[in-house]
N, C-alpha and C positions, 0 to 999 in steps of 0.2 A: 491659534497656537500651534504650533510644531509639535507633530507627535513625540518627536524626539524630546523634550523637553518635558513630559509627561511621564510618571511611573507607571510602567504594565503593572498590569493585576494578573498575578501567577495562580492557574488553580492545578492541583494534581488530583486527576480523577483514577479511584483503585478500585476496580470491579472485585464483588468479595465473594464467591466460591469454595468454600473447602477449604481456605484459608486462617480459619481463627489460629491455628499454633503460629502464623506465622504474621500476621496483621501488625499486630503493636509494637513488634520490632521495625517494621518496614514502615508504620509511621512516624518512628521516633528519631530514626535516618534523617528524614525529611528535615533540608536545610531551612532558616531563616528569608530566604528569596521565593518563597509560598505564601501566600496569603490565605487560602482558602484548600483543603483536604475535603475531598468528595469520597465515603466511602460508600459502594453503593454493593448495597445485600439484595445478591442476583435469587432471589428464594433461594437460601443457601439452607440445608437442608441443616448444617451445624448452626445455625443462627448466630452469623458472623457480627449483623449487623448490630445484634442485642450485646453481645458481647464488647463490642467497641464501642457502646454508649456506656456500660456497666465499668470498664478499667481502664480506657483512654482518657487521659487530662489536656490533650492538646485542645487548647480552646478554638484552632482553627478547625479544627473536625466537623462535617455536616452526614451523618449517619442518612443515605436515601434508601428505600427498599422497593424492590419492583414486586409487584402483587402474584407474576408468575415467574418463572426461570423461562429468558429471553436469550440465553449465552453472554459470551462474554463482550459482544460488540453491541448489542441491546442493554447494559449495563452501565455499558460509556456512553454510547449515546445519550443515557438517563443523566449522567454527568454534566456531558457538554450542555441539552436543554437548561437545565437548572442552572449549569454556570452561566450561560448567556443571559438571564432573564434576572444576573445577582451581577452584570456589568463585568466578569472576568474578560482579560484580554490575551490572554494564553495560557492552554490547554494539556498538561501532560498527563501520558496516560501510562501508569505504571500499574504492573502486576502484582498481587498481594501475596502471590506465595515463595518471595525472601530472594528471588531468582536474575533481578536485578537491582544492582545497586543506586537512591535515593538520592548521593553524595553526586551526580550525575546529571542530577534535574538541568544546576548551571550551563553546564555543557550543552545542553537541548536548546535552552531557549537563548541563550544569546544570539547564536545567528537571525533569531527571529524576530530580535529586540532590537537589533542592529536591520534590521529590514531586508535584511540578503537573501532569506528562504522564509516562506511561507508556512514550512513542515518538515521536521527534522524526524527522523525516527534511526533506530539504533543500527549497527552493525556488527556485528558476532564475530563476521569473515576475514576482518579487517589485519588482525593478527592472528599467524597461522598458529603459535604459544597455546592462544586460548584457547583453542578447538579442542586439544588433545583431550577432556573432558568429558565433551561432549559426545553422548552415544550414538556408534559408527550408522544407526538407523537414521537419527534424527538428522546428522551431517548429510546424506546421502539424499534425504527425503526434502530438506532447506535448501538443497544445489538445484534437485530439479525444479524447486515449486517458483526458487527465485528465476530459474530460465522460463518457465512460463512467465511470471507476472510480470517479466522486463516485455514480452510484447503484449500484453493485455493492459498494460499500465502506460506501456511508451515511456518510463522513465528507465531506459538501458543502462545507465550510469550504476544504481540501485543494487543492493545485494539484500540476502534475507528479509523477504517476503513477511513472515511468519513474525517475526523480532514485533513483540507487542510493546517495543519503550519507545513511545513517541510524542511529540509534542506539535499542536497547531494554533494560530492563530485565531483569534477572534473573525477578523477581516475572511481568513479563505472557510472556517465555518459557514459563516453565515452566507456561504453560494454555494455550496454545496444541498442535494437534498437528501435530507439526514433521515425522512421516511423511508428511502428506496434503497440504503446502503444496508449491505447484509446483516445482519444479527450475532449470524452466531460465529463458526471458526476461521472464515470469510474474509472477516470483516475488515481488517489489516489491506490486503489484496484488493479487497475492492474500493477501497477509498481511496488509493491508488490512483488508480482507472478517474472516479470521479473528481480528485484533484487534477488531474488532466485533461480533462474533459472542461474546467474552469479554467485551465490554465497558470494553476500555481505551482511557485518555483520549490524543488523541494531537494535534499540533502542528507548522507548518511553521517550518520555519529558513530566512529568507532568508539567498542567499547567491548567487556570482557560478560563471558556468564559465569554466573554460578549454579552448582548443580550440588546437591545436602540429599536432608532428608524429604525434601517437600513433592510429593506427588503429580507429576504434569497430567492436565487434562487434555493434553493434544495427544491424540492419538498420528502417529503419521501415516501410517497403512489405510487406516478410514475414511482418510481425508482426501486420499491424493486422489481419485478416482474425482468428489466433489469440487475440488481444487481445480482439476482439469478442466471438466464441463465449467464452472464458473470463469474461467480464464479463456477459452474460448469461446464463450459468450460476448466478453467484455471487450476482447480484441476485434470481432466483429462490428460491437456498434460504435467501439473509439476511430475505427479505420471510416466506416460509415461517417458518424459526426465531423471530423475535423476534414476530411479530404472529399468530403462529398455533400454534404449538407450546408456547413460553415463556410467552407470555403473549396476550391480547386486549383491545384495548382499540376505542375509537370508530374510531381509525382501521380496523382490522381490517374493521368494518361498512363503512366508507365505500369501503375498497377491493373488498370483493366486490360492492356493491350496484351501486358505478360499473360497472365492466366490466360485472355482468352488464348494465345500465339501454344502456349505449353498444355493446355488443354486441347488445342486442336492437333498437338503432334503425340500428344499421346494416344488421344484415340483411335487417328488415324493408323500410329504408328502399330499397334496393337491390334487393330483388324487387317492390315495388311497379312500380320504376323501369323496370325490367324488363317488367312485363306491360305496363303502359303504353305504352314501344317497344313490343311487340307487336303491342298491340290500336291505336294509334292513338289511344285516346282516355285524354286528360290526367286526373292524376290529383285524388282532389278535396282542397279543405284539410283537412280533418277527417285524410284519409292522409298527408296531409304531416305536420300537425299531431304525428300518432301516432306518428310516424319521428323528425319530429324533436325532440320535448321529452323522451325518454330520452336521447339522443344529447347533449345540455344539460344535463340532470341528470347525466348520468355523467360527463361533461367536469367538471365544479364538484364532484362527491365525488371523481373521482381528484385532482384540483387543493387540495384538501381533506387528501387523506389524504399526498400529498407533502409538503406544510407541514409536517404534522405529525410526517413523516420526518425533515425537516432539522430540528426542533425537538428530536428524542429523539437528542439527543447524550449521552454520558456524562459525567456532571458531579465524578464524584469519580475520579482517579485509584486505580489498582489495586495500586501501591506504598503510597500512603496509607493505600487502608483497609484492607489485610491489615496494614499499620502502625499501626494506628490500635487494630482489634482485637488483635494482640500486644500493646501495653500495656495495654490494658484487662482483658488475663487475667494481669498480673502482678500486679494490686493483689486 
């Protein structure tokens, strides 16, 4: 049978946190295209989870509770396990404190029903309108975390990092590994990285915030410092895995010749500089020369071998072609 001729099973996973004022509203949003409401009581100290069993009537509601507070990416995770193992085929994952809109869900998962992207998750940046809201810390602190995770993730296209309204597939789940992805503030960012590392096609959703009374548990000041070491971690072993483990290509060449070319005119360039202070006496062209034309060269092969990073996007969706091969082994 064609997938296409099949109806997804939509689940929306709401990690619950400090949220009880604001829960039963943002489930009640939730359009008719859901099958399945995962809310999961991350040890919520206001006992979100009992409360949503006690005055929620939506029959699709599955109250889960984690036995410790894991953050908010060990919360969804707890979602996704449990929807995997209840046969869900896409995964959204919305925040319960009223700060994105429900009415939205549609918009996430079509391109995914439609087999175009693997993983949709929102965009803030989209319209410049909606910003104006948004506190000039968080705007500032979303600009740089997304210029990191566009090279730790390799999807450059990508804006707002941080943006927790996302929706995945069943198919690019289950290759991913969901023990070793971050837990707690992270967790956005790093999955990221690990859908890249599988190779799934993935797309932003414009879309608007809202900002009320509801209290954000992202700090951006505390994070960014974590933020960074985890994004330089992860751009080392996605450069490692795809350009030198999986495979090698020209870029490969161009990224080790650079560094070493711009490494060796740096240091050179810098001890000359050195003895020079020393001795007094200036240094001649030929030693400039020699300093600086690796130092050139190596600028123009890493400048070279980025191109070529932003270029090796994944072009076919992971829904697709494990779809594509299923029919192909039924004839």
């Amino acid at each position: 049978m064609n997938i296409r001729d099949e109806k997804f099973k939509v689940a929306v996973v709401i990690p619950c946190y400090k949220v009880k004022e604001h829960i039963l509203s943002v489930i009640e949003k939730i359009g008719p295209e859901v099958d399945t409401i995962y809310a999961v009581d991350d040890k919520c100290p206001h006992n979100s989870g009992e409360y949503v069993i006690e005055h929620c009537q939506d029959t699709r509601v599955k109250v889960l509770f984690n036995e410790e507070n894991q953050g908010v990416g060990g919360a969804v995770l707890h979602g996704y396990r449990v929807g995997l193992d209840d046969g869900m085929d896409i995964f959204v994952k919305v925040d319960g404190d009223g700060q994105m809109d429900p009415g939205l869900v549609k918009y996430f998962i079509n391109p995914i029903i439609n087999m175009d992207v693997d993983y949709t998750k929102g965009n803030r940046f989209h319209d410049i309108d909606t910003l104006k809201p948004m506190p000039k810390i968080r705007l500032f602190g979303n600009a740089v975390l997304s210029f990191m995770t566009k090279f730790s993730s390799g999807y450059y296209h990508l804006f707002d990092p941080t943006n927790g309204y996302t929706a995945i597939s069943a198919v690019a789940l289950k290759k991913l590994p969901l023990e070793k992805i971050s837990k707690r503030y992270f967790f956005e960012s790093d999955i990221l990285f690990r859908l890249n590392i599988v190779g799934a096609k993935i797309c932003d959703i414009p879309m608007g915030a809202v900002y009320g009374d509801e209290e954000s548990n992202l700090n951006i000041k505390k994070i960014m410092v974590p933020f960074l070491k985890g994004n330089v971690k992860n751009l080392f072993k996605r450069i490692f895995y795809n350009y030198f483990l999986r495979g090698f290509s020209i870029a490969s060449v161009e990224l080790v010749l650079g560094t070493l070319l711009f490494l060796f005119g740096m240091i050179y360039g810098i001890s000359c500089w050195s003895e020079s202070v020393s001795s007094g006496l200036p240094a001649t062209s030929g030693t400039v020369m020699l300093a600086a034309l690796p130092i050139i060269l190596g600028v123009q092969l890493l400048l070279s071998f980025i191109q070529a990073d932003i270029e090796n996007q994944p072009r076919i969706s992971l829904t697709r072609l494990l779809s594509d091969r299923a029919n192909r082994s039924d004839y």
